[in-house]
C-alpha positions as CSV (number, residue, x, y, z in Angstrom):
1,X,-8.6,-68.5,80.2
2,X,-5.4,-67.3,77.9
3,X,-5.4,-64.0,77.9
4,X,-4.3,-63.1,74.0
5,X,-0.9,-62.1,73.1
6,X,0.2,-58.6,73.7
7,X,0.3,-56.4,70.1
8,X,3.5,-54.0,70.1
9,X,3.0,-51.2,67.3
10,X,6.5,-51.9,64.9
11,X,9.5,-49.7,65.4
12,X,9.0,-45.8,64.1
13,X,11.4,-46.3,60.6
14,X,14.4,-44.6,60.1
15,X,14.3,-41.4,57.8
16,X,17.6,-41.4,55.6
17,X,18.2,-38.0,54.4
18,X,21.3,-37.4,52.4
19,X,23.3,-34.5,53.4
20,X,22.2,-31.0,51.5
21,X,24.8,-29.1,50.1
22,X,22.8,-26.3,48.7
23,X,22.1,-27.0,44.7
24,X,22.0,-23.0,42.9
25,X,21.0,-24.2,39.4
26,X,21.1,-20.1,38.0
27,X,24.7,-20.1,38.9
28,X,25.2,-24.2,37.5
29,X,23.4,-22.7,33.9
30,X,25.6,-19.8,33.8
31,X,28.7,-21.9,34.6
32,X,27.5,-24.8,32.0
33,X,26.9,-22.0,29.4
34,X,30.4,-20.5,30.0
35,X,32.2,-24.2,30.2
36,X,30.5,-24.7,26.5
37,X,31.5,-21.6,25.2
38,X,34.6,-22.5,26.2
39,X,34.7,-25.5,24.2
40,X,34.1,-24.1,21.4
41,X,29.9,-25.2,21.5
42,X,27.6,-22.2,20.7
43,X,24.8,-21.9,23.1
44,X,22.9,-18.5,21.3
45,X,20.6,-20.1,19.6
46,X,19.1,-23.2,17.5
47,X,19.3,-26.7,19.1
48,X,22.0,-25.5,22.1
49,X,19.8,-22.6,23.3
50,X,18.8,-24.3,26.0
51,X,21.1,-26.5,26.5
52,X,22.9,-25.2,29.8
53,X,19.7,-24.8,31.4
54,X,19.4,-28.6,30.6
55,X,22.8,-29.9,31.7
56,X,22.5,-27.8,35.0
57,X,19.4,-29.8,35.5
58,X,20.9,-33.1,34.6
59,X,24.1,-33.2,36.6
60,X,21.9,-32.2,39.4
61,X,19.3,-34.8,39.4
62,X,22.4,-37.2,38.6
63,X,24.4,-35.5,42.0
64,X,21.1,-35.6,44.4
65,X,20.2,-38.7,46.2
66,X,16.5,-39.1,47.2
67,X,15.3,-39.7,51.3
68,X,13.6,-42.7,52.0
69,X,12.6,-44.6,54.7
70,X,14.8,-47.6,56.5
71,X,11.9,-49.9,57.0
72,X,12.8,-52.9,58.9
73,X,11.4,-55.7,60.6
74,X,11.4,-58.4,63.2
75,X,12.9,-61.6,62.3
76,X,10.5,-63.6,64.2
77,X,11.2,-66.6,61.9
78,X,14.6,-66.8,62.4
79,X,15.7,-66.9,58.9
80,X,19.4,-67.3,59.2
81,X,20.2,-67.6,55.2
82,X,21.7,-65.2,52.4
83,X,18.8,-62.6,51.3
84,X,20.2,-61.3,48.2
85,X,19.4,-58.4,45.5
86,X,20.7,-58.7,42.6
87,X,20.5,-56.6,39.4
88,X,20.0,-53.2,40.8
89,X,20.8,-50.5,38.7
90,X,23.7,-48.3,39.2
91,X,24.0,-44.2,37.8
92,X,27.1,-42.6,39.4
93,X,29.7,-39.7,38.5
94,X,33.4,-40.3,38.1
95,X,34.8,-37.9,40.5
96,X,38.1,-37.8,38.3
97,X,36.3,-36.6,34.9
98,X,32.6,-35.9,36.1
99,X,31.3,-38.4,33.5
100,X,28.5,-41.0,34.1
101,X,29.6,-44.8,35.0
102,X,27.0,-47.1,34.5
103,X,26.2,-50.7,35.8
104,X,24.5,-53.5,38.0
105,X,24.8,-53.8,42.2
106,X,24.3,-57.1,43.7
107,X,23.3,-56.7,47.2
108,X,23.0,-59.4,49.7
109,X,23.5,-60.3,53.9
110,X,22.3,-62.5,56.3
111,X,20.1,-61.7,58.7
112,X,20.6,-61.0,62.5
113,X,17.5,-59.8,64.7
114,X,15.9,-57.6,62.2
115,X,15.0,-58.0,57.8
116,X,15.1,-55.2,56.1
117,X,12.2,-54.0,53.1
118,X,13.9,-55.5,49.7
119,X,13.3,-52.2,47.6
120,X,15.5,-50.5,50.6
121,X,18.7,-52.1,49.6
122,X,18.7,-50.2,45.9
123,X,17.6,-47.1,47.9
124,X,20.9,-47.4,50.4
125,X,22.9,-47.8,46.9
126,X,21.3,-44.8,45.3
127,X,22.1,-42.9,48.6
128,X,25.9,-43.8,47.8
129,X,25.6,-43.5,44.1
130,X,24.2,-40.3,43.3
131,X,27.3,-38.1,44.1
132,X,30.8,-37.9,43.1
133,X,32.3,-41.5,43.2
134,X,34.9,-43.7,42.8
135,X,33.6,-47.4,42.4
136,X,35.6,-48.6,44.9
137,X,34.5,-46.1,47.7
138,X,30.6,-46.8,46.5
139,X,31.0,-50.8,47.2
140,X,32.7,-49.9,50.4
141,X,30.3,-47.4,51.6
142,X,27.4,-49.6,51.3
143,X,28.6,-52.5,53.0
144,X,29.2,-50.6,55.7
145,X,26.4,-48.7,56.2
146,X,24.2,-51.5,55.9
147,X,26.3,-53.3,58.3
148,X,25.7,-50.4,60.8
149,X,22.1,-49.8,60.2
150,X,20.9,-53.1,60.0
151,X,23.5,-54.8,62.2
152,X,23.1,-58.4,59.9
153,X,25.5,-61.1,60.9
154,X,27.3,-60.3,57.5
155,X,27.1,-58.1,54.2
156,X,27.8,-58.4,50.7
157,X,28.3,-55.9,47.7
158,X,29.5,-56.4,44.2
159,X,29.0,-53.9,41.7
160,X,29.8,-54.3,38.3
161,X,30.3,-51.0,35.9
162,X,31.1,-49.3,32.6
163,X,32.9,-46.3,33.3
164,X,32.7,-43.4,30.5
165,X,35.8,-42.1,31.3
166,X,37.6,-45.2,30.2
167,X,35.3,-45.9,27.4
168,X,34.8,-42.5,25.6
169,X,37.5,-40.9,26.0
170,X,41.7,-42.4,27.0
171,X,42.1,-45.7,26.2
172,X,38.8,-45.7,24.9
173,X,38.1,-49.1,25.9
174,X,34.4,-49.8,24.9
175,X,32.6,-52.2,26.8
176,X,35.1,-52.7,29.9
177,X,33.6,-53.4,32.8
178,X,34.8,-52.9,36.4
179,X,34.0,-55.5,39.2
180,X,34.4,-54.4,43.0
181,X,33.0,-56.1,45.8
182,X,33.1,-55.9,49.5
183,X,32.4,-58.7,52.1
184,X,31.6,-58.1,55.7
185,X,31.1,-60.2,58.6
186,X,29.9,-64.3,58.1
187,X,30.1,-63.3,54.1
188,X,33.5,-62.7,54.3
189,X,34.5,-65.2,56.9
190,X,32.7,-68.3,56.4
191,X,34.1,-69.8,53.6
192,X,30.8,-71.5,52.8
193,X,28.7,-68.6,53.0
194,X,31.2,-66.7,51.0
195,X,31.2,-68.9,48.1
196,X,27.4,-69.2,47.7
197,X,27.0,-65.6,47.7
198,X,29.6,-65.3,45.0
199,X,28.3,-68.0,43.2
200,X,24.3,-66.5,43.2
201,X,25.8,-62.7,42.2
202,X,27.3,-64.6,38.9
203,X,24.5,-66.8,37.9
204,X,20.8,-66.3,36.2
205,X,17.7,-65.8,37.9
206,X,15.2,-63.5,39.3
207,X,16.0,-59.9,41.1
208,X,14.9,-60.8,44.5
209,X,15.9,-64.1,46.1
210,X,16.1,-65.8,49.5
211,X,18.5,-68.6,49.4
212,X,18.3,-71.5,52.1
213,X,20.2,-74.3,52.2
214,X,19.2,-78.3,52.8
């Protein structure tokens, strides 16, 4: 008689907590009132009464990532082909001018030992996003953190953004957008790979996709 197979409970998921810093939103409203006054924008009454209080409030939620939980799991298929993201939204701060940039990520890798829960790549870019940026920095920084968590055989990140600071204010160049990307691993290396995943970050079609070759 077979005796049946052996059940392992999964792996205990990892808990992502972003760093705290300490948030004093008193001291942010007093500071946002005094920055407006300084501006010439009254703030004593009307409309703008409470309009520090709100601003303190906003640039925090904007500046304050959420914790989630790095749910993975056992390839035990051995899927081997591009599992890619694409579409997911991107809120960030310019760290130069502290105003808002604005645009799509497109989030892909190939998978080693372990697939990871799709809605857990847009949490790894809010992790990144929700802080003082440069767009550059945020396409790195997820790459590589995904590439150490999740150890994939490769990685790929392109983000794609309108920054305010170029298109309010400067050159005021309405509807630029920026285009970074970083490649990691078989994405960057196999030239095959590479251009597939460029390809599928450009075109049409659905949010969530796995991509297998004939």
């Amino acid at each position: 008689m077979t005796s049946p197979a052996r059940a392992f409970p999964p792996p205990t998921p990892l808990r992502v907590v972003p760093p705290v810093e300490g948030v004093d939103l008193v001291g942010a409203e007093r500071a946002a009132a005094a920055f407006l006054t300084a501006l010439g924008v009254a703030t004593d009454g009307g409309a703008t009464a409470d309009t520090p209080r709100r601003m303190a409030h906003a640039y925090a939620e904007m500046l304050s990532p959420r914790s989630f939980d790095l749910t993975t799991f056992a390839n035990d298929e051995d899927y081997d082909e591009l599992v890619l993201a694409r579409g997911i939204p991107v809120h960030s701060v310019c760290e130069h001018h502290m105003l808002p940039f604005l645009g799509t990520a497109h989030v892909g890798y190939l998978p080693g030992q372990r697939i990871l829960g799709l809605s857990k790549l847009a949490r790894v870019v809010e992790l990144f996003a929700r802080r003082p940026q440069v767009q550059e920095r945020l396409t790195k920084q997820v790459a590589d953190w995904l590439q150490t968590h999740l150890k994939p055989r490769g990685v790929g990140v392109v983000i794609e953004a309108e920054h305010m600071c170029m298109t309010l204010r400067g050159v005021r160049a309405g509807g630029t957008s920026t285009v970074t990307s970083s490649l990691l691993g078989g994405l960057r290396d196999d030239p095959r790979s590479r251009a597939e995943f460029l390809a599928l970050t450009t075109g049409a079609g659905s949010a969530a996709t796995g991509s297998r070759r004939g």
